[in-house]
C-alpha positions as CSV (number, residue, x, y, z in Angstrom):
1,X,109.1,64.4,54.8
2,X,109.8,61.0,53.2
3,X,112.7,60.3,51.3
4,X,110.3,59.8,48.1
5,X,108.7,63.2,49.0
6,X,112.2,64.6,49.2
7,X,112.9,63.3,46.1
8,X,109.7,64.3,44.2
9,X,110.3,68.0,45.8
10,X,113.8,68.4,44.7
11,X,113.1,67.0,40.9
12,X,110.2,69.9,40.6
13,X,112.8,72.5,41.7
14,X,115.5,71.4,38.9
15,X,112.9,71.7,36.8
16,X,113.9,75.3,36.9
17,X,117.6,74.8,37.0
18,X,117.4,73.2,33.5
19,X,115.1,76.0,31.8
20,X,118.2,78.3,32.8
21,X,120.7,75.6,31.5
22,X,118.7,75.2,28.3
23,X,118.0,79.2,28.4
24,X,122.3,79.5,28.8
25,X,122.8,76.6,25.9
26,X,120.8,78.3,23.2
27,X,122.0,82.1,23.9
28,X,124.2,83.9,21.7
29,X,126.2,85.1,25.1
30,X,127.0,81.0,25.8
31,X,128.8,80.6,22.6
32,X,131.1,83.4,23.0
33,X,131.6,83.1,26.5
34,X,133.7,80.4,27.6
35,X,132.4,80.8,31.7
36,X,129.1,80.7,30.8
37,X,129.1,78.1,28.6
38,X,130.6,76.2,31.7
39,X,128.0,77.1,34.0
40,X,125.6,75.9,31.3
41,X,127.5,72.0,31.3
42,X,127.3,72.1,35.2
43,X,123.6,72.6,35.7
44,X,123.7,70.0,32.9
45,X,125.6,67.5,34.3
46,X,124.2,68.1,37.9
47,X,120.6,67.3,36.7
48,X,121.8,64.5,34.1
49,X,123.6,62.8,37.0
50,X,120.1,61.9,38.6
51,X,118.4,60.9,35.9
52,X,119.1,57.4,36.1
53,X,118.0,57.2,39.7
54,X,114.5,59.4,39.0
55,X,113.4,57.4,36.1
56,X,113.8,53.9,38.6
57,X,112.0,56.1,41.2
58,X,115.2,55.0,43.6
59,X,115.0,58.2,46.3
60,X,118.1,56.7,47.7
61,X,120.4,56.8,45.3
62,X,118.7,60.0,43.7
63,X,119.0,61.5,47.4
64,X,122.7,60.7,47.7
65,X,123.9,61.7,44.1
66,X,121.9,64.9,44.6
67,X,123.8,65.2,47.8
68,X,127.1,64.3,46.6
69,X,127.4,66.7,43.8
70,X,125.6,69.4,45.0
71,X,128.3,71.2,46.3
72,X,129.1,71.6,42.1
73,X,125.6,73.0,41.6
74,X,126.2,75.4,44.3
75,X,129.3,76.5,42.3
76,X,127.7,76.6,39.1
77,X,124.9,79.0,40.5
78,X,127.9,81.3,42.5
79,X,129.3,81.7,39.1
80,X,126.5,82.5,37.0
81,X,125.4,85.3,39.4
82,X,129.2,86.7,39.7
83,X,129.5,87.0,35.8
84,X,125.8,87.6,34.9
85,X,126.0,91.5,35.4
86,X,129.1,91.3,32.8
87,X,127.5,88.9,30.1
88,X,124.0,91.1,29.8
89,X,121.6,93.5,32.2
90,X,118.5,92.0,30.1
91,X,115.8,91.4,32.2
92,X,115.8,87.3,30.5
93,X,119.5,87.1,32.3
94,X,118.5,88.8,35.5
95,X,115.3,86.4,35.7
96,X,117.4,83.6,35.1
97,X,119.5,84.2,37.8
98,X,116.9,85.0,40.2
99,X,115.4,81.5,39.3
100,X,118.6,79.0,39.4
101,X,119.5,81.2,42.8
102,X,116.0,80.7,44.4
103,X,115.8,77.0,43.1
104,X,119.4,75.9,44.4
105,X,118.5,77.7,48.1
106,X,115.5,75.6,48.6
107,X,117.7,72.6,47.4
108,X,120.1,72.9,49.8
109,X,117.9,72.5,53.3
110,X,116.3,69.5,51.4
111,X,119.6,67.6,51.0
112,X,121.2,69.0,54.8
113,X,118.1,67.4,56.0
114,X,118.8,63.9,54.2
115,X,120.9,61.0,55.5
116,X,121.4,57.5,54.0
117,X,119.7,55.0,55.6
């Protein structure tokens, strides 16, 4: 896999990651829950923090800030699936967990596969 191909493959996963961040932002549960409405400003500034790089189509630098900070959207996801039981059972919760959790473990291999050149 090229780097660009990398790139492009890790952008359409965190597609998903900020439909759960937006999801967190606008619910009820985000605005009276301090953790989750810290979980929401990770997956934000996680996916922000590439945005420079993606819109100059620079796989480089988007590969090694992706790589560099992922170890915070691995924490962001960790947390959201500790406390989502406690904040709400709804299926919309559950789903969004299930989501960020599938799209952050197919993430990972992308970036443990990527070195600088």
């Amino acid at each position: 896999m090229t780097d660009d191909e990398r790139m492009r493959r890790i952008d359409d996963l965190l597609t998903h990651v900020w439909m759960v961040r937006t999801f967190l932002k606008h619910s009820e549960e985000a605005e009276e829950d301090e953790e989750l409405a810290e979980v929401q400003r990770k997956l934000y500034d996680y996916t922000h923090s590439l945005g420079t790089a993606w819109t100059a189509q620079d796989s480089e630098a988007y590969l090694r800030q992706a790589k560099k900070k992922f170890h915070r959207l691995r924490q962001a996801t960790e947390q959201f699936s500790e406390i989502q039981p406690e904040i709400s059972t709804h299926m919309t919760f559950q789903m969004a967990r299930r989501s960020l959790e599938t799209a952050v473990a197919e993430v990972g291999p992308l970036l443990d596969g990527y070195e600088p050149s």
